[in-house]
Structures are given as C-alpha cells and as structure tokens.
C-alpha positions in Angstrom: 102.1 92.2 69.1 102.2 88.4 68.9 105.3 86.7 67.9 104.5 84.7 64.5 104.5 81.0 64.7 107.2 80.9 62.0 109.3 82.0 65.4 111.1 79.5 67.3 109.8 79.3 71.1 114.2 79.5 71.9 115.2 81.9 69.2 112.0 84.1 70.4 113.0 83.8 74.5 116.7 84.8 73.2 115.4 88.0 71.7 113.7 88.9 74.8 116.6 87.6 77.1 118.9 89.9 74.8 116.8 93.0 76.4 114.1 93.6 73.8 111.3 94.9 75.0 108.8 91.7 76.4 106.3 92.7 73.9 105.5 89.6 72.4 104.1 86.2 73.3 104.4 82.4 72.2 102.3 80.2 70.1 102.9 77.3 72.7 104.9 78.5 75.5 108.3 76.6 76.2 108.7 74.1 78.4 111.2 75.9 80.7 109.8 79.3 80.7 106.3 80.2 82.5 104.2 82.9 80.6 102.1 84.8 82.9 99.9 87.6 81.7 99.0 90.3 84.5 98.0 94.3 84.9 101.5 95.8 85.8 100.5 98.7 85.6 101.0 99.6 89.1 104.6 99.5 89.0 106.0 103.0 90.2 109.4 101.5 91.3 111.2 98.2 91.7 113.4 99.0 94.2 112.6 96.6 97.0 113.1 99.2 99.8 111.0 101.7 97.6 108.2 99.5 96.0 104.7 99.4 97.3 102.4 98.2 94.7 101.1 94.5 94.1 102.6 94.2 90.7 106.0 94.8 92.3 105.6 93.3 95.0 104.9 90.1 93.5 108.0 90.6 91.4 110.7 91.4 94.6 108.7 88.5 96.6 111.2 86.3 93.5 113.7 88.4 93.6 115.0 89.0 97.2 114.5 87.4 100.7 113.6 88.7 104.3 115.0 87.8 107.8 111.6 86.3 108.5 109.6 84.6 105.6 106.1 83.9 105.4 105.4 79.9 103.8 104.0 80.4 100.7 102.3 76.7 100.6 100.3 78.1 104.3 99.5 81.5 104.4 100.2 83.8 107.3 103.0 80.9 108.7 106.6 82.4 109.9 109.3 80.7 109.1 113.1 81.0 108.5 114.1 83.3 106.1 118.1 84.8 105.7 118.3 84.2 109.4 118.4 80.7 110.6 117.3 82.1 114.2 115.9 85.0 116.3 115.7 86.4 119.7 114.4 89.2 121.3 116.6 90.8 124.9 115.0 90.3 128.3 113.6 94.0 128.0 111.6 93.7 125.1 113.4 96.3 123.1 116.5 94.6 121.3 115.7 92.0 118.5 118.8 89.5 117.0 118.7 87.8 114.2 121.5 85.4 113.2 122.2 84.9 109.7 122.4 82.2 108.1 125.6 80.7 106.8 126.1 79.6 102.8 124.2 82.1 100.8 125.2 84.4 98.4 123.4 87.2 96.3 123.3 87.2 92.7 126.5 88.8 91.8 128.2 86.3 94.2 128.6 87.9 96.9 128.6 86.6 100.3 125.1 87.6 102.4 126.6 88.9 105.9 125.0 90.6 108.8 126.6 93.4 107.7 124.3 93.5 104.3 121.4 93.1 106.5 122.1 96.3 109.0 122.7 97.9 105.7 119.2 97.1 104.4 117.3 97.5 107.3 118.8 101.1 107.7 118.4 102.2 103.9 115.1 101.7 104.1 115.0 104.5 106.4 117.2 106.7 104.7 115.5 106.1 101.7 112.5 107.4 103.4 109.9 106.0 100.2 106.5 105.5 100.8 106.7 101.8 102.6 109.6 103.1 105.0 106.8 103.6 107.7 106.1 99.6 108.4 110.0 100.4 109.9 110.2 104.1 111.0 106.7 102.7 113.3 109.6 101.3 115.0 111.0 104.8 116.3 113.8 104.8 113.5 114.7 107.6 112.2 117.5 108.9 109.6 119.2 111.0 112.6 119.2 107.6 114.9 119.2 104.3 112.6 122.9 104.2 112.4 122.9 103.9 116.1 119.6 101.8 116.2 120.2 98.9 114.0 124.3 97.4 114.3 125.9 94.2 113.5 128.2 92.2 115.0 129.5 88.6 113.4 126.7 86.8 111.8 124.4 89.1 113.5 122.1 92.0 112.9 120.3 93.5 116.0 118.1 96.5 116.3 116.1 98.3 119.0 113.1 99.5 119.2 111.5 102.5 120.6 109.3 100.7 123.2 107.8 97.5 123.7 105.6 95.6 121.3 104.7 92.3 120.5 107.0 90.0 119.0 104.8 88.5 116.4 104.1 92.1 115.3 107.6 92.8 114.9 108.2 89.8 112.9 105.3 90.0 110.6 106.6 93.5 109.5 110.0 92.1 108.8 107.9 89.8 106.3 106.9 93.1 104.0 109.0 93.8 100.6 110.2 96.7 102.2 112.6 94.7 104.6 114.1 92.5 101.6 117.9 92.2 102.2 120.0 93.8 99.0 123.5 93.2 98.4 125.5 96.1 99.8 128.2 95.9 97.4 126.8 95.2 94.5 123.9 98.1 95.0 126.5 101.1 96.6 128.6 100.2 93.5 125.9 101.9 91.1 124.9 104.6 93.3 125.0 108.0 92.4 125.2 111.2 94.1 124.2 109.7 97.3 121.1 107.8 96.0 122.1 104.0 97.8 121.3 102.7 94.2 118.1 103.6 93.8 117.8 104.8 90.1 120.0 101.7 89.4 117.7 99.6 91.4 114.6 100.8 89.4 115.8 98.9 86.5 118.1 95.8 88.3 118.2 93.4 90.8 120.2 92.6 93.9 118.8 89.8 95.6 119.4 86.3 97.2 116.3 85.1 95.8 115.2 82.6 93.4 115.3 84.9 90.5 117.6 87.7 88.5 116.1 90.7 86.6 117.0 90.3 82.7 114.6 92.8 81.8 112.1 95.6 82.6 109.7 97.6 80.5 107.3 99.7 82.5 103.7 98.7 81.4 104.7 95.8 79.3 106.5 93.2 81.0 109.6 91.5 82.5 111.9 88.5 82.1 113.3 86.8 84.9 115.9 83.8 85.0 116.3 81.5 87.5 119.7 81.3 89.4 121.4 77.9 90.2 122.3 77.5 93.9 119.2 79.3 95.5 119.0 78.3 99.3 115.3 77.4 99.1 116.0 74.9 96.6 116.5 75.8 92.3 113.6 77.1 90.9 111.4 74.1 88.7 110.9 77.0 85.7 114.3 78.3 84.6 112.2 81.4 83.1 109.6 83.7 84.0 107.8 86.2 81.3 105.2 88.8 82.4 103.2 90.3 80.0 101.5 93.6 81.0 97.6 92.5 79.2 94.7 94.4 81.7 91.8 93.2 79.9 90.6 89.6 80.6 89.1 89.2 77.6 92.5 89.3 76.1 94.0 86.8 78.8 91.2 84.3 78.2 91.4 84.1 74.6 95.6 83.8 75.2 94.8 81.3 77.6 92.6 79.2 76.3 95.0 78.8 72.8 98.2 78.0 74.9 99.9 81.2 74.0 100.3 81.6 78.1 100.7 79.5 81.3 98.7 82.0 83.8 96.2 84.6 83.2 95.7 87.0 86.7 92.9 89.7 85.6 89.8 87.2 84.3 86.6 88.8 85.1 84.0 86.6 86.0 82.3 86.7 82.7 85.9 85.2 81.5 86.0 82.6 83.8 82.8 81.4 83.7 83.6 81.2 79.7 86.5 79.0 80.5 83.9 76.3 82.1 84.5 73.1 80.6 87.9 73.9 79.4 89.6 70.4 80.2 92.9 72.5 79.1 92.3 75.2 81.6 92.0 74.9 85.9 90.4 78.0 87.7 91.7 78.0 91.3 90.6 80.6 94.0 92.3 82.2 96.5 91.4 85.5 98.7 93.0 88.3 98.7 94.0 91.4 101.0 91.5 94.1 100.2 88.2 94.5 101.8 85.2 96.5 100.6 83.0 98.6 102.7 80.8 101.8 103.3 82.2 104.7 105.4 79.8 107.2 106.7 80.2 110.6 108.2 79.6 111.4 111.7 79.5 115.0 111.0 75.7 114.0 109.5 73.6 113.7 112.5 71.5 111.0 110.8 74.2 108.9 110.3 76.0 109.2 114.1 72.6 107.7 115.2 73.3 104.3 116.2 70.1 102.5 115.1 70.4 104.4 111.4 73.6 102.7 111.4 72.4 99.0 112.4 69.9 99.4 109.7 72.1 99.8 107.3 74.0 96.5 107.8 70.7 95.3 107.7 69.6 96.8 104.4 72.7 95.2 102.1 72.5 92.5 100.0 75.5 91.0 100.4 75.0 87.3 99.2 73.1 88.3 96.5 75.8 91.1 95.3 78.4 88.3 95.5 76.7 85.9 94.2 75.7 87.7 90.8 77.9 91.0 90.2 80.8 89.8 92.5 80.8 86.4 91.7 84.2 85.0 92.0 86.1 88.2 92.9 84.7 88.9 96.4 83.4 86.7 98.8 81.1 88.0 101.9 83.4 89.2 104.4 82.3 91.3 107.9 85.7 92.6 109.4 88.2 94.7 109.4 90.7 91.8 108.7 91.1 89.7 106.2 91.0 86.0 106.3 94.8 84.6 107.0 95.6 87.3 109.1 96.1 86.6 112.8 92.7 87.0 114.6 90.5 88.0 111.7 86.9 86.6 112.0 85.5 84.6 108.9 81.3 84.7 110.4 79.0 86.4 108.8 76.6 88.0 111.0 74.7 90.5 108.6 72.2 89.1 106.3 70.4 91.3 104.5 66.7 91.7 106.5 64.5 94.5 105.2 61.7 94.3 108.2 64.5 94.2 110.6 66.2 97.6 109.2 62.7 99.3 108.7 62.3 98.5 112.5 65.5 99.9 113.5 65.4 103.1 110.8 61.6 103.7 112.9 63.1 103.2 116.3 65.9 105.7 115.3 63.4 109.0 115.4 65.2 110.1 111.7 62.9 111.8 109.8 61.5 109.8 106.7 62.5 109.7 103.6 66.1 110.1 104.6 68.0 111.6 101.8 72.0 111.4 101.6 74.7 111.0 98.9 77.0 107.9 98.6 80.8 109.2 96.9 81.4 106.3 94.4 84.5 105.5 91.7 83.2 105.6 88.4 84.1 101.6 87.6 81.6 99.1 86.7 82.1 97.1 89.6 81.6 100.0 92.3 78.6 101.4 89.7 77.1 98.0 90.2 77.8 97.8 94.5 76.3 101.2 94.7 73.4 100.9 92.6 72.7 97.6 94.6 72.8 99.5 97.8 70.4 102.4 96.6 67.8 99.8 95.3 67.9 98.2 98.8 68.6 101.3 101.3 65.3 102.6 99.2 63.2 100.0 100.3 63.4 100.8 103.9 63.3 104.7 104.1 67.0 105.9 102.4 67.4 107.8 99.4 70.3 107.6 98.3 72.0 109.7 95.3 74.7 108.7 93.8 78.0 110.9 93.5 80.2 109.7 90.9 83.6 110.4 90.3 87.3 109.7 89.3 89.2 107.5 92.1 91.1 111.2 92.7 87.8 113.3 93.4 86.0 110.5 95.8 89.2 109.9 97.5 89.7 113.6 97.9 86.3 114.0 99.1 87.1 111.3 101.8 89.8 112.4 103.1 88.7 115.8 103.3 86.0 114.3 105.0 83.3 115.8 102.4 81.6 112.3 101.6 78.4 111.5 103.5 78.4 107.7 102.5 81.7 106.7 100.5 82.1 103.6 98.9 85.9 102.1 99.3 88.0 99.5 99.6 91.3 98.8 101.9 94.2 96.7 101.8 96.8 95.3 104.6 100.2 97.8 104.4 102.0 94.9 105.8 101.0 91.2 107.0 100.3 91.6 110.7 96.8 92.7 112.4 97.8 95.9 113.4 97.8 97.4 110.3 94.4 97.2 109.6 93.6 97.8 113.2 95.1 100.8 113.5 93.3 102.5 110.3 89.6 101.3 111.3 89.9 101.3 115.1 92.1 104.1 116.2 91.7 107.9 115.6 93.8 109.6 118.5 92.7 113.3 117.4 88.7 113.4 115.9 89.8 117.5 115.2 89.5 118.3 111.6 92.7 120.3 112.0 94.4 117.0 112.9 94.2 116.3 109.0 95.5 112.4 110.4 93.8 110.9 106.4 95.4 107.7 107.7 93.2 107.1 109.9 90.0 106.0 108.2 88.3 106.5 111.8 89.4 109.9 111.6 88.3 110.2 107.3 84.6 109.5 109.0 84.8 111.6 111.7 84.4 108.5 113.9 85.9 108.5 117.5 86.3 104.2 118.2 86.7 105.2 121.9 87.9 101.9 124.0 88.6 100.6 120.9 91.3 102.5 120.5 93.4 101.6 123.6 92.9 97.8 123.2 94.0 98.2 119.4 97.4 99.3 121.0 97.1 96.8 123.8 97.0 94.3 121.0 100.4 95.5 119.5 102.2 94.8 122.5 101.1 91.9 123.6 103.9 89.0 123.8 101.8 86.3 123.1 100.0 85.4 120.0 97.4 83.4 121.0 96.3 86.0 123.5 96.8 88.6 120.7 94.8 87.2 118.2 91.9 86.9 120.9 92.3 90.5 121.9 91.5 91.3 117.5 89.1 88.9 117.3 87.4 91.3 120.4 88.2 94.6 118.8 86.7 93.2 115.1 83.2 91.9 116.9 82.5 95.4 118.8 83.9 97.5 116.0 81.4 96.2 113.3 78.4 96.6 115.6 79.7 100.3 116.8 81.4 101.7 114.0 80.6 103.8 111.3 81.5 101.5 109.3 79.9 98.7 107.2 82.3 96.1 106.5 80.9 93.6 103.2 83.3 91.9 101.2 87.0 90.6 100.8 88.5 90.2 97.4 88.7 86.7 96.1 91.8 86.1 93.3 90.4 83.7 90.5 93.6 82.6 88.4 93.5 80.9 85.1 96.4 78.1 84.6 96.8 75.7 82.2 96.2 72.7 83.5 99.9 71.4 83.4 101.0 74.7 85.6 101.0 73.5 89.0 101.6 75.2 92.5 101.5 78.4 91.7 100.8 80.5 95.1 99.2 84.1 95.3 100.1 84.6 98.6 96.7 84.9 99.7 95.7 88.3 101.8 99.2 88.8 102.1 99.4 89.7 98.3 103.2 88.3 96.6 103.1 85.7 94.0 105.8 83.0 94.2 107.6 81.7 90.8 109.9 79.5 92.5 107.8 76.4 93.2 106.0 76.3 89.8 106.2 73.7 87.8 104.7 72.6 84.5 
C-alpha cells in the first residue's frame, strides 16, 4: 500500500523504524532517508557468510566490510579494507593481513584479528553455497582451525598451493569473506549454528549501516551508524521497497514517491525521456548472454558450422531494438571491469560470410536442430531473433521452451542441442569465469562436473585448459591479465560457445540523488556515498 499524504514523512519512517513491515512509501521522500525501489526477491538469506544473491549482496556490501575492498567510485580497484596492509610469505603459501587499528562493529565492539580468523573460518564451517570462493583454497572443516590463526593485530592463512596474489585478493573482495563480530554473533547462536538463524534477520557488521528491519519480499530499513571508518554515511536512512515491475517504479519515480528505481525496462526508461526531474545513468553489469551447443551433435562439433553461427547473429540490431539499454554487445567470457576481459567486438552479423562457411562445412542442408530457451520475453525475443537469422543461411531452428528449471535441467544433463543462457562472475577475479567456460578436466558424462559449462556442452577446451590454471598462479597482474586476454581471443573462435552480450544496469534517480554506485560487473550497491 501507499502511505496517505495526511502521513508525516517522520511519523511514517518512525513506524517503519519501530519494525513494521516496509510496506509503504512516501509522498515526497525525506530529506534524510533514500527510497530505493528494487526486485528482492532473490533474497534466500542475509547472512553475509551464507548469502549469494544480488539483492543481498547489495545489502551486506552496507552492512559489513572485507580485508581487501574494491573502490566503489573505480570498479575492479583494490584497496584497503579492515586491514591497513598485506603480505604474502616468501613461499607463496602464507598470506598476512594486519588489521587496522580504531574500528569497532556495531554493538561496539572492538574489530581484532581474532574476529577476522573467526570469520574467515565460519565460512567454512558454515559450508553455504558461496563457501567455495574459500574452500578453492584447500580449506576444509577438518583443517581451517589449523589453516587460518591469528596472532596480535594479525590474521594469516595458508593455502594449499601456490596461486596468484591478485587472485587471492579479489576473492577476499566477495560478500562471503565480510568480517562479523565474533561476540556479538556467538552470543545468539543456537545449537551450534555460529548465528546463523540470528543472522538471517540481524546484522553484525563494521560497515556503514545497521539492519532495523527485514521482510522477505518487501523490503528493509537501514540506519546509518555515526563513527564509520570510511567516513558517516551522507543519508542517515535507507528504505528498500521490494516493487519488480518497472511500470510501477516509473510511475513512483516520476511523482517523487522514491529516490532510485533499479528494474526499469527499457520501454520505462525511454518514457522517462525528457523528465528534467529524473537522470538515467548506465552502468554494466556481471552477466553475460550466450549460446551453448552440444558436441555430442556431430553438426554442431564441426568447426566451420560453428564459425557460421557467430556469423549469423544479429547482435547490434538485437541490442539496439529488444535489448536496448539492458545489454550491450559483448564477445567474451569476461565482463568488462574484470582484469583482462576484452571489450572488441569481432562478430558482426554477415549472412554471405556464414552461408560460405555452413557450405564449406559438408553439413547437409536444411540443418535442423532445437534451441532450449526460458519462457521470458526477453529470451522469447533473443531466440526468435536467432531463428529468423540462423534460417536465412541454411539452420532451422525450433524452439524448446521452458520453465528456467526444465532448460536448466536439460543443460546440465547435457540434453539441449543449442541452449540459450546467461552467466554471472561467482566472485570478482578472472578465474571465475575462466574456469567455467575454458576448463572441463573430465569430458565423461559420468563425471556429472554441471559446473563446468565446458563440460554442460560436451566441449573439451584442450590447451585452454592448462593456461586457464597457469593464469591463476601467476604472480603478476599485468602478465596475468595478458595470459586472459589470450585464453578469451582463442576460446571464442574455438569454442562451442557463442558469446553476444553483457548486461547493462539502467537506474532511474531523481535528479537530486547523486553518486549512487552499482558496483559495475562486480554486482554490490553502495548507500554510503549517496547523497541528495
């Protein structure tokens, strides 16, 4: 519902402060608080060492801190987060980090190292769905006691072999490594559970924020905690509001009832055109859309059937019309503001130069396969595009539609002869795309390895996959980045894969709402530096 006008802006925030449901939005919004209107829907947990959805990922990213940070004014950029410095031993196994001196959770507490080593290691005892950007680490519940120690102002943990600093770092970055206050957290735990039921509805942070509230699929309040070690948050408030249709956001948006609106389609925005109360910005996002096609089809493991499919997609035109504003053309595995991911477009669509290669391949004409698609109007409208275009030179394709669960099921089972998908970074270093597009150590369908989307298309990368864990362990970055940059430009002219698009985030603000940061490919929303 919509709070009445006849409501105060302070008497209605008190209400919600007070723990009523955030159900209810402002006539104007106040001038402290910053009403944002999202799909938070995603939520399964808010536990920091348990949470792996955007939705709560954005909400942590305010709420707690990491060792390492990434600056959210230049994505991708490390910088100093709860430690003031790091180090890595001689060996390349042993990484220090020293804490810095002066902060304090939200309870008061003191952050030590000790907090820290506690973290880091109930993540792994946790054992929740993002514990493997640590456990890659060779931590495990029977070892992490003796893997990850403390000493002073300083946490330390070692690692099962040598990788490469950077990529070390960048996972330190994820949600999953947020520090939570020890104390405060094995204070509310219950029957061995490190706090995590009490975490699913609380907060236990050094960050900029403190949980007030939390309704699942309708919102939460945040409030701004004096003293924060990045400097005091500029908006002593933060509402969400759970609304996952644009229409809804726009029409909010445009009569002041919120600051931010985060799901316009591009029929919304282009509405908001001229609105000189409303600013668009743009950023990109993490996930990347492509076509994955079966290698157990003979047609499609012929090399020249593949090249003319990357020929026979109409990618400008796509995102130029159906796409416009929420993906931009994109042709690698990595998206832009990762280290080493390519931003060239080398595939234009070129129907006399696929017919050429579909001839040269010796595949009998007509060829007639399936593409697996999710039955959502922007897929619907992807695929359909494809089959118009795959039709002109020679391929037939039929469209399979389904629920996400059956065309993912089919994919992983490797059932699909063309799926249409999309992929986002598990954490903000290279690898993790890397390792899902360019490795597949066992091809066997007994293998079952579904994380591997090599191995989901019965694809064997071959050299690709020993440079992809050369690139992991390189020490330097420069080098590193180089080395992806080389595994990107072979993989999308080998692979079974047609890479097309990368989301692009379009944000409505009003157009007193300024620096407000997505986060870019890395995906985490940050409250603090708003101001209006």
């Amino acid at each position: 519902m919509i709070l009445t006008r006849g409501i105060g802006r302070s008497a209605a925030l008190a209400i919600l402060m007070a723990g009523a449901a955030p159900a209810a939005l402002f006539a104007e919004t106040p001038a402290d608080t910053l009403v944002i209107a999202d799909a938070i829907d995603d939520i399964v947990s808010i536990d920091p060492h348990e949470a792996f959805e955007f939705s709560g990922l954005d909400l942590n990213n305010n709420l707690y801190d990491t060792l390492v940070e990434l600056d959210p004014t230049k994505p991708g950029e490390l910088i100093p987060g709860l430690a003031e410095s790091w180090s890595v031993s001689e060996d390349g196994l042993t990484f220090s980090f020293k804490i810095k001196s002066g902060i304090t959770f939200a309870s008061g507490n003191p952050l030590t190292a000790e907090d820290a080593a506690y973290s880091l290691k109930r993540v792994i005892k946790l054992d929740k769905t993002p514990a493997f950007i640590l456990a890659q680490f060779g931590f495990t519940k029977d070892n992490v006691d003796e893997k990850i120690t403390f000493d002073g102002d300083t946490v330390s943990f070692t690692t099962d072999k040598v990788y490469a600093p950077s990529f070390v770092y960048n996972c330190l970055t994820a949600g999953v490594a947020n520090i939570v206050d020890m104390k405060t957290v094995e204070e509310h735990a219950v029957d061995g559970d490190m706090g995590n039921e009490w975490l699913k509805s609380n907060s236990a942070g050094t960050g900029a924020y403190v949980l007030k509230s939390f309704k699942p699929n309708e919102g939460y309040i945040l409030e701004a905690r004096p003293g924060y070690w990045r400097g005091d948050a500029k908006i002593k408030n933060i509402f969400m509001q759970h609304i996952p249709e644009g229409a809804t956001e726009r029409l909010l948006l445009e009569k002041g009832d919120i600051d931010i609106a985060r799901k316009l389609t591009p029929t919304d925005v282009e509405g908001l055109s001229g609105n000189a109360d409303v600013t668009i910005t743009s950023d990109v996002g993490g996930q990347i859309y492509y076509l994955a096609m079966n290698q157990k089809v003979e047609a499609l493991a012929n090399p020249d059937v593949l090249d003319a499919m990357r020929y026979a997609v109409d990618y400008t035109g796509m995102a130029d019309t159906i796409l416009k504003g929420q993906w931009g053309v994109h042709q690698a595995f990595l998206p832009k503001g990762f280290l080493g991911a390519l931003d060239d477009t080398p595939f234009t669509l070129d129907l006399a130069k696929a017919k050429e290669l579909l001839e040269k391949s010796g595949v009998p004409l007509p060829l007639k396969v399936s593409i697996t698609v999710r039955n959502t109007q922007d897929r619907m409208d992807i695929a359909q595009s494809i089959q118009n275009t795959f039709g002109q030179i020679g391929i037939e394709l039929t469209l399979d539609v389904g629920d996400g669960k059956q065309v993912l099921e089919k994919y992983r089972a490797r059932q699909h002869e063309i799926t249409l998908q999309t992929w986002g970074p598990d954490y903000p270093d290279p690898h993790t795309n890397a390792s899902t597009f360019a490795q597949n150590p066992d091809n066997s369908d007994e293998a079952k390895a579904t994380g591997y989307l090599a191995w989901r298309t019965a694809w064997d990368p071959g050299e690709l996959g020993a440079m992809t864990e050369a690139a992991v362990v390189e020490p330097d970055s420069a080098k590193r980045a180089e080395m992806y940059k080389e595994i990107q430009e072979k993989h999308r002219q080998d692979s079974a894969f047609v890479l097309m698009f990368q989301e692009m985030k379009e944000t409505g603000l009003r157009t007193n709402v300024k620096d407000f940061y997505t986060g870019g490919a890395v995906d985490s929303a940050s409250y603090w530096l708003v101001t209006k």
